[in-house]
gemmi code that builds the backbone of each chain (N, CA, C; Angstrom):
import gemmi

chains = {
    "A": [
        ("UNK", (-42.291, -16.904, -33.665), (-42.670, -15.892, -32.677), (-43.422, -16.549, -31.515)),
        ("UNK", (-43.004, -16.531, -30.252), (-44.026, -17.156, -29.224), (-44.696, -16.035, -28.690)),
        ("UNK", (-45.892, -16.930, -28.755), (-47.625, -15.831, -28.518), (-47.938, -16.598, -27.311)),
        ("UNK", (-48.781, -15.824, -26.269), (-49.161, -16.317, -25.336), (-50.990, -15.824, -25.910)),
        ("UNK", (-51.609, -17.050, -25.276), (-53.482, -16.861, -25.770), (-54.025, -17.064, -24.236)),
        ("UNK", (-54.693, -16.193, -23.787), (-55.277, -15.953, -22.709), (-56.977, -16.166, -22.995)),
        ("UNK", (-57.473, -17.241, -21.803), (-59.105, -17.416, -21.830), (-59.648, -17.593, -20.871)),
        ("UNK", (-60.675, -17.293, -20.543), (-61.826, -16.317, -21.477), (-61.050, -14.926, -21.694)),
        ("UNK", (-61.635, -14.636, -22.667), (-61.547, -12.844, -23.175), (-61.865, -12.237, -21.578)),
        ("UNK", (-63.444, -12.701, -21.426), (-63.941, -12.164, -20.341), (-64.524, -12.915, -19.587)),
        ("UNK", (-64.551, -12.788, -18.703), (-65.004, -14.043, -17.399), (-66.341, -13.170, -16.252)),
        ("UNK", (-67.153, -13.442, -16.619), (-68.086, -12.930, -15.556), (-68.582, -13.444, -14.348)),
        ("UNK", (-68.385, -13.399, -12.997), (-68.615, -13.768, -11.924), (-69.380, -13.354, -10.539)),
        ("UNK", (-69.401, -13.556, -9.753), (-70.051, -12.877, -8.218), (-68.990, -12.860, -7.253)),
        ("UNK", (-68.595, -12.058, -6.004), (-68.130, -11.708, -5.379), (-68.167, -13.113, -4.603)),
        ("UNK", (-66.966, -13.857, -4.137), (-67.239, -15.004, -3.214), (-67.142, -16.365, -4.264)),
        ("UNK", (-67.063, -16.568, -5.096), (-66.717, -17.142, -6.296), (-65.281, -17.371, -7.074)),
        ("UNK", (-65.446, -18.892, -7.287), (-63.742, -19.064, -7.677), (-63.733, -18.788, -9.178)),
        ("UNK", (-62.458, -17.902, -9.501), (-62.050, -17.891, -11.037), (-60.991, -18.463, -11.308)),
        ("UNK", (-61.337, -19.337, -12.526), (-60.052, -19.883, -12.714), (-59.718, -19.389, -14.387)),
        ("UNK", (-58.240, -18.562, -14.451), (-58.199, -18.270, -15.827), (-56.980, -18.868, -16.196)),
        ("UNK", (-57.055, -18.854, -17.826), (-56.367, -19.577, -18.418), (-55.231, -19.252, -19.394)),
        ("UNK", (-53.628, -19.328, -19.284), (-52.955, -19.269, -19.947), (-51.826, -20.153, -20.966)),
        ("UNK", (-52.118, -19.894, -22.086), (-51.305, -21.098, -23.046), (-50.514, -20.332, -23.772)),
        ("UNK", (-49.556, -21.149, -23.653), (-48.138, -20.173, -24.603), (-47.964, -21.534, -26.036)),
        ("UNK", (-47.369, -20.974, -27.207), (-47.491, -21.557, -28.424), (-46.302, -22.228, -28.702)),
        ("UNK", (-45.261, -22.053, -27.078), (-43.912, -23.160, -27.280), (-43.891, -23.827, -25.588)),
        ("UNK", (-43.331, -24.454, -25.374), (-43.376, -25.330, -23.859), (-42.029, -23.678, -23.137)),
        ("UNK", (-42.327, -23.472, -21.872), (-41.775, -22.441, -21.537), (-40.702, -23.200, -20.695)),
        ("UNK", (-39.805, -23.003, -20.530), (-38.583, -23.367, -19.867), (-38.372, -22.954, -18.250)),
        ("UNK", (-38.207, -24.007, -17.231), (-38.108, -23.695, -15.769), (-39.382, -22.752, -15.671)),
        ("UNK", (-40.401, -22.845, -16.676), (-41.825, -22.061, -15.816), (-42.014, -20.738, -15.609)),
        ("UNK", (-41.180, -20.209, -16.793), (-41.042, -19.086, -16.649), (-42.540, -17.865, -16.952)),
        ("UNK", (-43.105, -17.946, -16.635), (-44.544, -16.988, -16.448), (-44.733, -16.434, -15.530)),
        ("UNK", (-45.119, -15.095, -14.984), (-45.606, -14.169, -14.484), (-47.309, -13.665, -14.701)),
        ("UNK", (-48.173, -13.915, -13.549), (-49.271, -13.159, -13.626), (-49.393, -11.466, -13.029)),
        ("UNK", (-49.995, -10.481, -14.156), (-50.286, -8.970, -13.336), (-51.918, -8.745, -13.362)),
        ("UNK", (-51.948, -7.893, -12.504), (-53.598, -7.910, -12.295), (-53.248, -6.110, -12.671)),
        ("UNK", (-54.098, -5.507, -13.533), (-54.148, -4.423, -14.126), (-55.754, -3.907, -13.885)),
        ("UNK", (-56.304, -2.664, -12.888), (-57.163, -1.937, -12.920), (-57.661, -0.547, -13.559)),
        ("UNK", (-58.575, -0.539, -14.167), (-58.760, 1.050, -14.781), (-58.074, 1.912, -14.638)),
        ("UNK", (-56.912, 2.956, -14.941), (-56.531, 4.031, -15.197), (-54.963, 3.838, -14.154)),
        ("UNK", (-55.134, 2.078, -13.833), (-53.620, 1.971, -12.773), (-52.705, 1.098, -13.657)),
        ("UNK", (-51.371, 1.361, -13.288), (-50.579, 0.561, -14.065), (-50.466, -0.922, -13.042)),
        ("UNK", (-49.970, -2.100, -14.758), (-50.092, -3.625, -13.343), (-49.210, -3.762, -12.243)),
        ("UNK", (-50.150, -4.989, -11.487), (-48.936, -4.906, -10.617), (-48.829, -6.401, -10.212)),
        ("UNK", (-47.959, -6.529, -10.283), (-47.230, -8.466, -10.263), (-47.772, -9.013, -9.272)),
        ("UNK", (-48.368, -10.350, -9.345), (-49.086, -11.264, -8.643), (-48.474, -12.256, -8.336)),
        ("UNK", (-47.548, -12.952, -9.446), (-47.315, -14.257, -9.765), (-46.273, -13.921, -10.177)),
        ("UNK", (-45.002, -15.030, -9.897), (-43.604, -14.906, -11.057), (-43.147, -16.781, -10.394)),
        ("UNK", (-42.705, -17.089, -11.560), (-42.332, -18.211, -11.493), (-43.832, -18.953, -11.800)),
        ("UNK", (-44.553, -19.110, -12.519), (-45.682, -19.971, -12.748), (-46.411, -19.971, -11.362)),
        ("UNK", (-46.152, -19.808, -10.221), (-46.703, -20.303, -8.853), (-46.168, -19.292, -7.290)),
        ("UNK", (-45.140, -18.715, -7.474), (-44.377, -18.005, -6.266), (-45.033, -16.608, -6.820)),
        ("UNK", (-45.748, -16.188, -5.354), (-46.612, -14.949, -5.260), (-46.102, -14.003, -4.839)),
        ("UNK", (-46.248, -12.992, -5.142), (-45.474, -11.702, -5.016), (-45.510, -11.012, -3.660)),
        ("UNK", (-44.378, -10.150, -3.289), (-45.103, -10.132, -2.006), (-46.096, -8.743, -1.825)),
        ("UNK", (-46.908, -9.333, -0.701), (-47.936, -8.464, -0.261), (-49.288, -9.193, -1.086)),
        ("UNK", (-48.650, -10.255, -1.694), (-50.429, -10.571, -2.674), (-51.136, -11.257, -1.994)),
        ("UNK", (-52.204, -11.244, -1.537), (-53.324, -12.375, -0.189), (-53.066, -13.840, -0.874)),
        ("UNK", (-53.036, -14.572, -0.071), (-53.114, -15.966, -0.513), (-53.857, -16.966, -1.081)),
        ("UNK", (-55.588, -16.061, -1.364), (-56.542, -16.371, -2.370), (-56.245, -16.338, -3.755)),
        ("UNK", (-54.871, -15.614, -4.241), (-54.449, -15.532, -5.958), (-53.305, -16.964, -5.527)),
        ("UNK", (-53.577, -17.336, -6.312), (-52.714, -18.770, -6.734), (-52.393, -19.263, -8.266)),
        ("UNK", (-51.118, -19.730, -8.438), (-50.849, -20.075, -10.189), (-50.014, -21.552, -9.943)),
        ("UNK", (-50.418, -21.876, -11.240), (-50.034, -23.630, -10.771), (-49.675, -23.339, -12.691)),
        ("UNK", (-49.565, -24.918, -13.251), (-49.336, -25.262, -14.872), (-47.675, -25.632, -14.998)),
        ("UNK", (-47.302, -26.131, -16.419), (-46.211, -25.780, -16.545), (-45.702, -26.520, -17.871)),
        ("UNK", (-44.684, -26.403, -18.511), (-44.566, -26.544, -20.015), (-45.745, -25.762, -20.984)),
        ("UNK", (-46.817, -25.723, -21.743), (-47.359, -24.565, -22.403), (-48.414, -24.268, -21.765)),
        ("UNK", (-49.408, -24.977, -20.266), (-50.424, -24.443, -20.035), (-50.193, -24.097, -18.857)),
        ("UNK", (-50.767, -23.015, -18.454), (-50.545, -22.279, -16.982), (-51.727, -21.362, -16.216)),
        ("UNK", (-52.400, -21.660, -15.670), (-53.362, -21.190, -14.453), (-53.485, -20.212, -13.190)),
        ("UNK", (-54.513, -19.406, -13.513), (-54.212, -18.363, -11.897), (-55.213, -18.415, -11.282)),
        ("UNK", (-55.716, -18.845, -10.451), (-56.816, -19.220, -9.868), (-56.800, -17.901, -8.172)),
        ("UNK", (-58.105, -17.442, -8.184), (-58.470, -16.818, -7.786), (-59.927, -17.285, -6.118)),
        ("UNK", (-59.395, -17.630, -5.571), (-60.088, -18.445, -4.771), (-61.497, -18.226, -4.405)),
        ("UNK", (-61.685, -16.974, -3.594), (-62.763, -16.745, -3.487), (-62.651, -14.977, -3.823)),
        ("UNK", (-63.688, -14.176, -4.785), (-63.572, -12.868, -5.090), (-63.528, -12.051, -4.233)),
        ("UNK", (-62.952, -11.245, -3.909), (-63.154, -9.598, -3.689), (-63.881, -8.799, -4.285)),
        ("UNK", (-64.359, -8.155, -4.281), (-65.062, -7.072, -4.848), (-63.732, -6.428, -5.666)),
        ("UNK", (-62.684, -6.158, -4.594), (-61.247, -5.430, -5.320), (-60.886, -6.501, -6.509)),
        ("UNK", (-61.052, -7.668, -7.123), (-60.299, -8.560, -7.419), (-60.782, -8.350, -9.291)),
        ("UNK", (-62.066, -7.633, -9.089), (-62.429, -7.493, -10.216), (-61.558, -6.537, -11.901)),
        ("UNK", (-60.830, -7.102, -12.367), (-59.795, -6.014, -13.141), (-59.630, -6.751, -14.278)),
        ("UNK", (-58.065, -6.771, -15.071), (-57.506, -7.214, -15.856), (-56.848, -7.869, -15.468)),
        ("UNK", (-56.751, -9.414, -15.911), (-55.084, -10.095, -15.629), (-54.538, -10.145, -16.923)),
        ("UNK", (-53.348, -9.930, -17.378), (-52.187, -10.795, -18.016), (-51.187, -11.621, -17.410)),
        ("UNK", (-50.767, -12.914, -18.599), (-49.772, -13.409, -18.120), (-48.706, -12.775, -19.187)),
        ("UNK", (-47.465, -13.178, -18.701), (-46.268, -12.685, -19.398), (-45.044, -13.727, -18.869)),
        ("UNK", (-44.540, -14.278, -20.546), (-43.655, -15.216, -20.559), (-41.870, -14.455, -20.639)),
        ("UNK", (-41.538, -14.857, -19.531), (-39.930, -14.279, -20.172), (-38.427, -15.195, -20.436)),
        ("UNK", (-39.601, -16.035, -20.654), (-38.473, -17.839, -21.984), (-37.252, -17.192, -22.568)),
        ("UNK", (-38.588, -16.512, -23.838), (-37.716, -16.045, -24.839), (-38.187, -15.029, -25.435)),
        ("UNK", (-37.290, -13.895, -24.984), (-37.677, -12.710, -25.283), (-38.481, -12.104, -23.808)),
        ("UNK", (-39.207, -11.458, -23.798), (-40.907, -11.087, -22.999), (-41.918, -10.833, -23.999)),
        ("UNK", (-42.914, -11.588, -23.848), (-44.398, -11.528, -23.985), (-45.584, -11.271, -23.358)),
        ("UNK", (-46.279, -10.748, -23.529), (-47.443, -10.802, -22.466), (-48.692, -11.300, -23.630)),
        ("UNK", (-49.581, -11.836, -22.678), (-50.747, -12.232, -23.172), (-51.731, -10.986, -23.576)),
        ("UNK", (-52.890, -11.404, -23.935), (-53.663, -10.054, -24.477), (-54.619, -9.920, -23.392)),
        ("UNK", (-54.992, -10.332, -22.343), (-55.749, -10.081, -21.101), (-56.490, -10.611, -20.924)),
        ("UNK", (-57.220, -10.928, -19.177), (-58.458, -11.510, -19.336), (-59.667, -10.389, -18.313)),
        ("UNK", (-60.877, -10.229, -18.622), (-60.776, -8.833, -18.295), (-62.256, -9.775, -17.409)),
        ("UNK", (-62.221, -9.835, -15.796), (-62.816, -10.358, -14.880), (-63.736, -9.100, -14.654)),
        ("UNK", (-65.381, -9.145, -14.741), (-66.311, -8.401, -14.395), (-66.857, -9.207, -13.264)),
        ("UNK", (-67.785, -8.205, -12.890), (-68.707, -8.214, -12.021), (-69.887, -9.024, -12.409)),
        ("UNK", (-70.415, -10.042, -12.240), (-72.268, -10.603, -12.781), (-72.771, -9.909, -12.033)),
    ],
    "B": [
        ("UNK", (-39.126, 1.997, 0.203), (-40.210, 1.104, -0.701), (-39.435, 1.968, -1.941)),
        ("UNK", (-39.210, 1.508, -2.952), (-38.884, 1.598, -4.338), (-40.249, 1.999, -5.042)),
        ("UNK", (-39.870, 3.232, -5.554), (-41.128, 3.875, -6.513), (-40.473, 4.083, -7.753)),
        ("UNK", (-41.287, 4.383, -8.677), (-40.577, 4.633, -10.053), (-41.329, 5.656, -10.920)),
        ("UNK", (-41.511, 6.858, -11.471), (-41.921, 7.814, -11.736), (-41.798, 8.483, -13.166)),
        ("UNK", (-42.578, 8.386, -13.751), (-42.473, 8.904, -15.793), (-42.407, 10.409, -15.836)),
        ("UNK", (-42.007, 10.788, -16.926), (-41.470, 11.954, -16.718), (-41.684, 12.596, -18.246)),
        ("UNK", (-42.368, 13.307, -19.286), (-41.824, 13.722, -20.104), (-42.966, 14.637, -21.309)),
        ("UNK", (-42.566, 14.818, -22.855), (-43.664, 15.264, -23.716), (-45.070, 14.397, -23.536)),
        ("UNK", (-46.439, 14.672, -23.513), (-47.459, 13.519, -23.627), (-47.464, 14.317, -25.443)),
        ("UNK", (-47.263, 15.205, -25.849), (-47.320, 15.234, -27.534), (-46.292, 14.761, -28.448)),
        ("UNK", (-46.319, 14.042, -29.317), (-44.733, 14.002, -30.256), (-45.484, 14.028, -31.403)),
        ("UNK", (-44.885, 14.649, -32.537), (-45.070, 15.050, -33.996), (-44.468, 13.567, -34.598)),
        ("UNK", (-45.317, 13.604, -35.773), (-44.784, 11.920, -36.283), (-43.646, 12.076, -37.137)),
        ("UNK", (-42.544, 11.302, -37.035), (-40.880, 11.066, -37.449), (-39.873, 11.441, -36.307)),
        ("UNK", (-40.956, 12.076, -35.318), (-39.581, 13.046, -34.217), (-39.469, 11.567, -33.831)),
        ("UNK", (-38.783, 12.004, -32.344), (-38.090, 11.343, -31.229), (-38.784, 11.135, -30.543)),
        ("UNK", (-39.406, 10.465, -29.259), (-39.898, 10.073, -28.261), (-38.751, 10.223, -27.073)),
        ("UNK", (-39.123, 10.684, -26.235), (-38.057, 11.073, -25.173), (-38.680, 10.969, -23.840)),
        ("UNK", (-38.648, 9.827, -22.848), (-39.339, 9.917, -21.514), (-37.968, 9.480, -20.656)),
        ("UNK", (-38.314, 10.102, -19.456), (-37.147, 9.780, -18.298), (-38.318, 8.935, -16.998)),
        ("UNK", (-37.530, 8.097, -16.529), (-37.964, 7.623, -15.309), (-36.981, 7.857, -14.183)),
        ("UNK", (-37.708, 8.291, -13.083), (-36.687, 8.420, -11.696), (-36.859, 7.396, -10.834)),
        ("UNK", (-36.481, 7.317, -10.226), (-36.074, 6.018, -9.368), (-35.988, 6.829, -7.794)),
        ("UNK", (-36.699, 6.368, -6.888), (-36.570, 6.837, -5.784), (-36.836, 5.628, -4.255)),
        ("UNK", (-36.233, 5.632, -3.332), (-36.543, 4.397, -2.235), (-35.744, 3.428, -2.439)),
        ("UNK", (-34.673, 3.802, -3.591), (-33.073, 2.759, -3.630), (-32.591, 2.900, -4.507)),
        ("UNK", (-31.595, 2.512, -5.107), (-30.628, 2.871, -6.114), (-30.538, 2.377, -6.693)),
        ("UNK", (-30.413, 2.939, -8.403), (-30.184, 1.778, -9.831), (-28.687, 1.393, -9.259)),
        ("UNK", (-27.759, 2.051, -9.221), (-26.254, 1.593, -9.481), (-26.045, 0.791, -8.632)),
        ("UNK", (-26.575, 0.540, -7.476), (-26.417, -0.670, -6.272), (-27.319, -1.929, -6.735)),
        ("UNK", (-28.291, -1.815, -7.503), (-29.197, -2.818, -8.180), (-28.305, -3.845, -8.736)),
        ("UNK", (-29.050, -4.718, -9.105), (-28.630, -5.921, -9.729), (-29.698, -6.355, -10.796)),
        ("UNK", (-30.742, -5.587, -10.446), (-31.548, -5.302, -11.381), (-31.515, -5.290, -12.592)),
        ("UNK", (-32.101, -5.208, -13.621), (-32.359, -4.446, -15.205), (-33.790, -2.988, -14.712)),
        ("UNK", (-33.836, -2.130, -15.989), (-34.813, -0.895, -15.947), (-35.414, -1.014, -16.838)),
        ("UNK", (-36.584, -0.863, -17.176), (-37.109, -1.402, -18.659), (-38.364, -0.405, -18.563)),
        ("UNK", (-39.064, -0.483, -19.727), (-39.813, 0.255, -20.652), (-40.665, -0.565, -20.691)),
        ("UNK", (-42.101, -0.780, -20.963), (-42.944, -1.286, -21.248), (-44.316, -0.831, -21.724)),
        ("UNK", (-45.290, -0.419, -23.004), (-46.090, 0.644, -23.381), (-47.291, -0.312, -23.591)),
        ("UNK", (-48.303, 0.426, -23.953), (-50.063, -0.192, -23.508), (-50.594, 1.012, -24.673)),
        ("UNK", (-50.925, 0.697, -25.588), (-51.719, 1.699, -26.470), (-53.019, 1.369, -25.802)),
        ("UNK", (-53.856, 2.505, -26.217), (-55.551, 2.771, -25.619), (-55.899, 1.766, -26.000)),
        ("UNK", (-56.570, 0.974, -24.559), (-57.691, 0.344, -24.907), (-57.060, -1.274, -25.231)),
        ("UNK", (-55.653, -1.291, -25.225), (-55.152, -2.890, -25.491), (-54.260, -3.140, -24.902)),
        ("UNK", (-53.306, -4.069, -24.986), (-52.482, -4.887, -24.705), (-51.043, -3.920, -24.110)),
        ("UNK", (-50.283, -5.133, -23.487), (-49.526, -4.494, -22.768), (-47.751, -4.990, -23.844)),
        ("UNK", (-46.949, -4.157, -24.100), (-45.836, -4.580, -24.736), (-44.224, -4.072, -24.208)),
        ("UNK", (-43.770, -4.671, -23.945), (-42.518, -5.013, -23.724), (-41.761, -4.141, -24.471)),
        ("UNK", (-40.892, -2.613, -24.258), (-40.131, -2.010, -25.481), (-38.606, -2.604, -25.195)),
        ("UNK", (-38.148, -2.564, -23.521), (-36.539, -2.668, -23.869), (-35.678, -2.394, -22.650)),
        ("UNK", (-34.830, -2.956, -21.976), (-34.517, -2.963, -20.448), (-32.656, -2.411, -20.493)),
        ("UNK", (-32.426, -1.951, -19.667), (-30.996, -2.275, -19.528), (-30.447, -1.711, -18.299)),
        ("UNK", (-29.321, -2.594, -18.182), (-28.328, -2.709, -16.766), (-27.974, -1.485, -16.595)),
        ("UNK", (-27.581, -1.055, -15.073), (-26.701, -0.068, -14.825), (-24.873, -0.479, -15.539)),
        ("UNK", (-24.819, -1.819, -15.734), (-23.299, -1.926, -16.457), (-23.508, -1.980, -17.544)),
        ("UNK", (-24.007, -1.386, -18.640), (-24.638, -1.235, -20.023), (-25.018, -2.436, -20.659)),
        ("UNK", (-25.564, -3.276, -20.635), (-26.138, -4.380, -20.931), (-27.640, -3.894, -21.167)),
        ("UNK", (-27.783, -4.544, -22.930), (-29.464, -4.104, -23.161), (-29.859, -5.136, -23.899)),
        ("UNK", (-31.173, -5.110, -23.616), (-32.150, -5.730, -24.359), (-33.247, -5.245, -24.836)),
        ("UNK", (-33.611, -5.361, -26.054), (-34.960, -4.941, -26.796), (-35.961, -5.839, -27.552)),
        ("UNK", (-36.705, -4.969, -27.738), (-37.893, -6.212, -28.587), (-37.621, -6.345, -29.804)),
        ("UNK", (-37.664, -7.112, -30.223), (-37.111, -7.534, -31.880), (-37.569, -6.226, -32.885)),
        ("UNK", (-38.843, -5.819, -32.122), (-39.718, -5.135, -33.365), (-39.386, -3.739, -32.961)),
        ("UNK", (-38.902, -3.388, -31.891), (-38.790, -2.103, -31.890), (-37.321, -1.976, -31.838)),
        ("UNK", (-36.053, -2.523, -31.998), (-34.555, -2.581, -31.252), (-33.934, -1.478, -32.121)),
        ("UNK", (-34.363, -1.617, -33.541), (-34.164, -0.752, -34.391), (-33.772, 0.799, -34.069)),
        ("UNK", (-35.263, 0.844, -33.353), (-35.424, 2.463, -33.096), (-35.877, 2.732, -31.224)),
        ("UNK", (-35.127, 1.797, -30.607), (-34.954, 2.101, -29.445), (-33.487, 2.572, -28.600)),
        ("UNK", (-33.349, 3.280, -27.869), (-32.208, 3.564, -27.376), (-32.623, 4.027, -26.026)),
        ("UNK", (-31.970, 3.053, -24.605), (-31.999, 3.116, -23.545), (-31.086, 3.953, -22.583)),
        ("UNK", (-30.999, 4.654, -21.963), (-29.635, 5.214, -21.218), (-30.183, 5.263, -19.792)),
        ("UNK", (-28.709, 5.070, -18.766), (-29.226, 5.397, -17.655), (-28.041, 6.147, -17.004)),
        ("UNK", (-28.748, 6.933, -16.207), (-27.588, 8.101, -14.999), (-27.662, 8.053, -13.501)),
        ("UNK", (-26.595, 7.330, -13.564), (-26.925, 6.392, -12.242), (-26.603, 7.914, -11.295)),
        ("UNK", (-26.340, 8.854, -11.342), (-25.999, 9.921, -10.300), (-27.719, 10.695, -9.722)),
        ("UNK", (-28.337, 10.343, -11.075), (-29.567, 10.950, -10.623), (-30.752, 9.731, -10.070)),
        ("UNK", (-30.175, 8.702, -10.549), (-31.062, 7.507, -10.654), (-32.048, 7.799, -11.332)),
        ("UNK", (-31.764, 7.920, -12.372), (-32.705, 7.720, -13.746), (-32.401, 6.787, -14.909)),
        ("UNK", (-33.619, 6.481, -15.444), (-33.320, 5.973, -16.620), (-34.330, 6.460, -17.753)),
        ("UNK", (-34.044, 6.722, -18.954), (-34.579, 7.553, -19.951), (-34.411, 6.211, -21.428)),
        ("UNK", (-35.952, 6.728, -22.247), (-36.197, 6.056, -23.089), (-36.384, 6.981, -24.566)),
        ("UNK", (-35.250, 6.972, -25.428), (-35.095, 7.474, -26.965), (-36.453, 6.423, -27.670)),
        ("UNK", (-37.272, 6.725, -28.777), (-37.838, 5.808, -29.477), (-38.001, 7.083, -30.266)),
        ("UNK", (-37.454, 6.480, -31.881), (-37.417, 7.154, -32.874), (-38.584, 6.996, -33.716)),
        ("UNK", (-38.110, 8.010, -34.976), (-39.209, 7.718, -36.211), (-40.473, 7.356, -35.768)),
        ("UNK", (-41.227, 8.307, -34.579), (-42.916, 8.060, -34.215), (-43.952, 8.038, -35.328)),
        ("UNK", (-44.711, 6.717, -35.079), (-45.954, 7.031, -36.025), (-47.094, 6.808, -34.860)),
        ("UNK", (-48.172, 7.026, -35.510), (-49.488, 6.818, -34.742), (-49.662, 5.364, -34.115)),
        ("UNK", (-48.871, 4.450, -34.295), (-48.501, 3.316, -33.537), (-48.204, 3.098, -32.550)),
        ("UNK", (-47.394, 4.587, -32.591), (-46.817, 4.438, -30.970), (-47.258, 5.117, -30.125)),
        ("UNK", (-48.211, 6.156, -30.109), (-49.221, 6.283, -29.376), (-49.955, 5.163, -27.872)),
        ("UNK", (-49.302, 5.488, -26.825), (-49.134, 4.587, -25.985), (-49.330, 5.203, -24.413)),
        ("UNK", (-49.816, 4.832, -23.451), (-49.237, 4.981, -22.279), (-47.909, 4.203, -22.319)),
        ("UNK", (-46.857, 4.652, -21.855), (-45.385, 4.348, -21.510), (-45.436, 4.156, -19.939)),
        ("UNK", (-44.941, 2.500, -19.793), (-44.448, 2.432, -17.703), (-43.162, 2.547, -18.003)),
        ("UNK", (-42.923, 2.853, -16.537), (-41.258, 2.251, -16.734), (-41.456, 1.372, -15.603)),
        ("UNK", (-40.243, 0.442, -15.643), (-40.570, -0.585, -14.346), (-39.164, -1.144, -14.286)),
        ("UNK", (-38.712, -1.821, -12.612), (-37.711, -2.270, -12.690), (-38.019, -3.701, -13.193)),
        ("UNK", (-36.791, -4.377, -13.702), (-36.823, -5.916, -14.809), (-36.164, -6.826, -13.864)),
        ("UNK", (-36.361, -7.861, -12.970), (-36.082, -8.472, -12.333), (-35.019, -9.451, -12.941)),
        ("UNK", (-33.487, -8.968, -12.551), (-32.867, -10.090, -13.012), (-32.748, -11.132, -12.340)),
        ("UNK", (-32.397, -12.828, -13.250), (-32.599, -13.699, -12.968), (-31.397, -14.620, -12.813)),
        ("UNK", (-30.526, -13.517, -13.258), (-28.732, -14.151, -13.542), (-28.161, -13.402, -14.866)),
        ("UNK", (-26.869, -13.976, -15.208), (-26.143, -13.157, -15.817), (-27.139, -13.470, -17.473)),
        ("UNK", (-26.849, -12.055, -18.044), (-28.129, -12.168, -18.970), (-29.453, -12.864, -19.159)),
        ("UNK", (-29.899, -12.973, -18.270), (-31.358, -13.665, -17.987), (-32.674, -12.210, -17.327)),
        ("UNK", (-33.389, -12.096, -17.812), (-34.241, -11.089, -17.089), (-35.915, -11.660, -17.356)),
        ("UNK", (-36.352, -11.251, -16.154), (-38.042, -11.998, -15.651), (-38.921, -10.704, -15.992)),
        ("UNK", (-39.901, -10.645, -14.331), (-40.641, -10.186, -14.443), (-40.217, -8.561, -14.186)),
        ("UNK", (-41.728, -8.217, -13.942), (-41.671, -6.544, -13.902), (-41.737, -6.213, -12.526)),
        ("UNK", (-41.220, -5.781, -11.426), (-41.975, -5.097, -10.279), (-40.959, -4.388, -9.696)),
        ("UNK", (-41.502, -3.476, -9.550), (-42.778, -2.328, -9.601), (-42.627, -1.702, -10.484)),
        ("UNK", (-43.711, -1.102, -11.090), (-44.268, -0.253, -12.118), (-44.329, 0.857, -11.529)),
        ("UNK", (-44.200, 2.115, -12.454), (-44.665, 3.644, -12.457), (-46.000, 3.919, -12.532)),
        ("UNK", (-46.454, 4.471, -12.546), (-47.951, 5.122, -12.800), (-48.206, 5.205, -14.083)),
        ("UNK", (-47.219, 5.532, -14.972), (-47.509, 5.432, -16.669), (-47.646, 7.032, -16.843)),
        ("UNK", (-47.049, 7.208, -17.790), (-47.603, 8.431, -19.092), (-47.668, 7.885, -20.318)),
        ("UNK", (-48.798, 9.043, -20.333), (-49.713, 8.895, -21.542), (-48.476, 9.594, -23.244)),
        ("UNK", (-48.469, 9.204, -24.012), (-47.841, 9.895, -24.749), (-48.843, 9.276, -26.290)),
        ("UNK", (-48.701, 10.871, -26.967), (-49.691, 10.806, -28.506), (-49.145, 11.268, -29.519)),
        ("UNK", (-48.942, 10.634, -30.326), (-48.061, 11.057, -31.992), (-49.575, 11.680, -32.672)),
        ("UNK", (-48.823, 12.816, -32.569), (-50.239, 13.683, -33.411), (-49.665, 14.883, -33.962)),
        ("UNK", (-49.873, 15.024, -35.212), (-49.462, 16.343, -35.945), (-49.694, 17.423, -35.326)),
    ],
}
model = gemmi.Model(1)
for chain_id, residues in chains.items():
    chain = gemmi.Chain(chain_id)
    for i, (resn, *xyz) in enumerate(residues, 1):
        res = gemmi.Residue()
        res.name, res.seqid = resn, gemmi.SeqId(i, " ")
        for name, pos in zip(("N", "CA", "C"), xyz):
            atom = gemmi.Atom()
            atom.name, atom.element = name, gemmi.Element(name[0])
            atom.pos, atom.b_iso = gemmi.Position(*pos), 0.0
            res.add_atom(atom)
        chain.add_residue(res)
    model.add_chain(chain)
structure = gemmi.Structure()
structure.add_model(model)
structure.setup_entities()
């Protein structure tokens, strides 16, 4: 079964501050296949990232994803106040997976 | 702009059917090249993958649910509707629907755009 493990659980930060979160899948993913979504309270997600690195459109150019074979990165340049939510990643290798989230607060 | 819209019971009795429709509005499944897919979020966790398929009947499901999933779509209304049988308190879920970005012939990616989600609850 390929599992994707997402870290930190939770990441606490300040507005103006880089996050960098972390995704590892439990087989090497093929042509890079990962997708980041950024998911807010009571909204459904909405795609950031596809292809390990190619940003979706309309996403500001402060969300960025780099990695490739099982470890993969979304780096968040400097915060928004808006930026504060849920990310998952989600592998679509084999099968679709998504990770279990990483849930970015406010310090 | 392509929107996508849930549609259906938020109650189901446990063993029934699960029955949600999604509409499609701002372009067309049958001109797509797309996949339509399902994707559910029980309270409070994780996000899961139920099951996609082509306007030329081509499907895919999750291993764990394929059993008791059944996808259809009507391309006249531009909808697509999601069967999930034999409900238990498991499946208790917000339900998206979202279009499935194809990637080539049987290959499918990411999700975009998502619906707003309904809520749906297996409860006696």
């Amino acid at each position: 079964e390929f599992v994707l493990t997402q870290s930190p659980g939770t990441l606490s930060l300040s507005p103006g501050e880089r996050a960098t979160l972390s995704c590892r899948a439990s087989q090497s993913l093929n042509n890079n296949y990962l997708a980041w979504y950024q998911q807010k309270p009571g909204q459904a997600p909405r795609l950031l990232i596809y292809g390990a690195s190619s940003r979706a459109s309309g996403i500001p150019d402060r969300f960025s994803g780099s990695g490739s074979g099982t470890d993969f990165t979304l780096t968040i340049s400097r915060l928004e106040p808006e930026d504060f939510a849920v990310y998952y990643c989600q592998q679509y290798d084999t099968s679709r997976t998504f990770g279990p989230g990483t849930h970015l607060e406010i310090k | 702009q392509l929107q996508l819209q849930e549609s259906g019971p938020g109650l189901v009795k446990p063993s029934e059917t699960l029955s949600l429709t999604c509409t499609v509005s701002g372009g067309s499944i049958s001109s797509s090249s797309h996949y339509w897919g399902w994707i559910r979020q029980p309270p409070g966790k994780g996000l899961e993958w139920v099951g996609s398929r082509h306007h030329n009947g081509i499907t895919f499901a999750n291993p764990s649910l394929k059993s008791r999933v059944a996808i259809s779509i009507d391309t006249s209304k531009d909808q697509f509707s999601l069967k999930l049988t034999s409900v238990t308190a498991a499946d208790t879920a917000v339900y998206y629907c979202a279009r499935h970005i194809s990637m080539g012939r049987f290959k499918i990616g990411w999700f975009d755009p998502w619906g707003q989600g309904t809520l749906v609850t297996v409860s006696p």
